[in-house]
C-alpha positions in Angstrom: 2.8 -48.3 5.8 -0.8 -49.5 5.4 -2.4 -49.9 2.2 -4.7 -46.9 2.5 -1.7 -44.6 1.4 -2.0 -43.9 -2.3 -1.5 -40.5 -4.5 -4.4 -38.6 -4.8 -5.4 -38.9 -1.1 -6.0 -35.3 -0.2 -7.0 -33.6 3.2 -7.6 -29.6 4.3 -6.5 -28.8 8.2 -7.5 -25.3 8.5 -4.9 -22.8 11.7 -6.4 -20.1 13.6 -3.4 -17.3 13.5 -2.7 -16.2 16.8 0.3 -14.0 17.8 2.6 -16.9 18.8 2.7 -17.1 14.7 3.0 -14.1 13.4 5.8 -11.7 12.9 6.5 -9.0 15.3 9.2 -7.1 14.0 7.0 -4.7 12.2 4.7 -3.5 15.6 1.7 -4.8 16.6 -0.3 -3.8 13.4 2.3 -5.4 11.0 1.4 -8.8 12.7 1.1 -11.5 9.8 1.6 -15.1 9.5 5.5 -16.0 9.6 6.7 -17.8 7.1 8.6 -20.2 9.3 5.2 -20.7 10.8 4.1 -21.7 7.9 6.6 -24.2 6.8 6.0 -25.5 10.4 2.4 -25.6 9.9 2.9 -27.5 6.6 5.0 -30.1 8.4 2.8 -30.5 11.1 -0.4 -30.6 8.5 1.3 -33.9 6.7 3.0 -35.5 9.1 -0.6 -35.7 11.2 -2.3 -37.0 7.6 1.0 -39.4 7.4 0.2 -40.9 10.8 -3.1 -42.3 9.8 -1.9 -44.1 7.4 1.2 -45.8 8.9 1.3 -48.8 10.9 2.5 -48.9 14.8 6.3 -47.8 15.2 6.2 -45.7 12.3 6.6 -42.2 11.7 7.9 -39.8 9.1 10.5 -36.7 8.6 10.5 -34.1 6.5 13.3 -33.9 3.6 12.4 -31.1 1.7 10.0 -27.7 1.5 9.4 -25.7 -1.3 7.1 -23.0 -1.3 6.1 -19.7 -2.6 4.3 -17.6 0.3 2.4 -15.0 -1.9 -0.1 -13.0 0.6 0.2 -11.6 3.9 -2.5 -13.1 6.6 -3.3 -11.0 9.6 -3.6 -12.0 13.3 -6.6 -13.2 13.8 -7.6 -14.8 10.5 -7.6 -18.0 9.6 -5.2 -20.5 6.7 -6.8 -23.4 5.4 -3.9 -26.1 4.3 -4.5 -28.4 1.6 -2.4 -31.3 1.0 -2.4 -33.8 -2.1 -0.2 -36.9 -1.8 1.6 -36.1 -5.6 4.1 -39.1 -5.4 4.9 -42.1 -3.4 8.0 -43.8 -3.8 8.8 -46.6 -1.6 8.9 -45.1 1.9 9.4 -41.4 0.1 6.3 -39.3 0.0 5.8 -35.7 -2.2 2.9 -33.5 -1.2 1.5 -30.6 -3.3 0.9 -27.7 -1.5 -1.7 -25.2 -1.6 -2.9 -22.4 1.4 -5.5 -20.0 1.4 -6.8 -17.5 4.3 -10.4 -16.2 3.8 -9.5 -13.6 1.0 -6.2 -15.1 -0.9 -4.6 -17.3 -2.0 -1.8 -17.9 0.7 1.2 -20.5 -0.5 1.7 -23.1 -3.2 4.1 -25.7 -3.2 5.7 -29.0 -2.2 6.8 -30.7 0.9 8.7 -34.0 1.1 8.4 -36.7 3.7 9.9 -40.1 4.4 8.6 -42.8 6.1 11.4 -44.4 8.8 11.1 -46.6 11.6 11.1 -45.5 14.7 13.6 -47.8 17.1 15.9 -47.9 13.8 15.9 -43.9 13.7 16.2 -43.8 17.5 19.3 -46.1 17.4 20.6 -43.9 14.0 20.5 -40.8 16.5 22.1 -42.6 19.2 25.0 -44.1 17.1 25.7 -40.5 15.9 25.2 -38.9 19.6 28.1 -41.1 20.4 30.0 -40.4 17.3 30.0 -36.7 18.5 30.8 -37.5 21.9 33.8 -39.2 20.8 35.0 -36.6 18.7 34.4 -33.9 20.9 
């Protein structure tokens, strides 16, 4: 983890919302922005910040999401996603959420990350691959 990655670092990625996420089990004019989306969205939102701060062979996971999605957002609008880096602890990083579309606010809350290596979290999932095999 380089240096550059303190609390209070802050960054905006803003996601057009196409159909691919939105819900459709309402029709085509009850198409709004899916909550999983979202989360995914939020993930993807840090974990790209994350990555410019970390240094080669490093990545991060997510732990933990909490979040309150208050408003609907249509197909075709856009969600601006704010993150704020709340906490760092060691390799364990808590954003603060926010989201807003072009008329309201959208979500508020928290996401957790941690910072792992990437050969020693490969070799973790491969220990545990053959941990199932064997039991299987």
């Amino acid at each position: 983890m380089k240096s550059s990655l303190v609390a209070g670092l802050t960054h905006t990625r803003r996601w057009q919302i196409d159909a691919g996420r939105t819900i459709d089990f309402m029709g085509e004019d009850g198409r709004v922005y899916a909550t999983p989306e979202l989360v995914r969205d939020i993930e993807v939102t840090c974990r790209d910040f994350l990555l410019e701060h970390l240094d080669a062979g490093e990545d991060s996971v997510g732990t933990r999401v909490a979040i309150d999605h208050m408003a609907p957002t249509l197909m075709g609008m856009w969600v601006d996603i704010t993150i704020t880096i709340a906490e760092l602890n060691g390799p364990a990083v808590t954003f603060a959420i926010e989201a807003r579309d072009n008329l309201d606010p959208v979500c508020k809350g928290s996401h957790n990350r941690f910072i792992v290596g990437v050969e020693k979290t490969k070799a973790r999932l491969l220990a545990k691959a053959a941990k199932v095999k064997a039991a299987s």
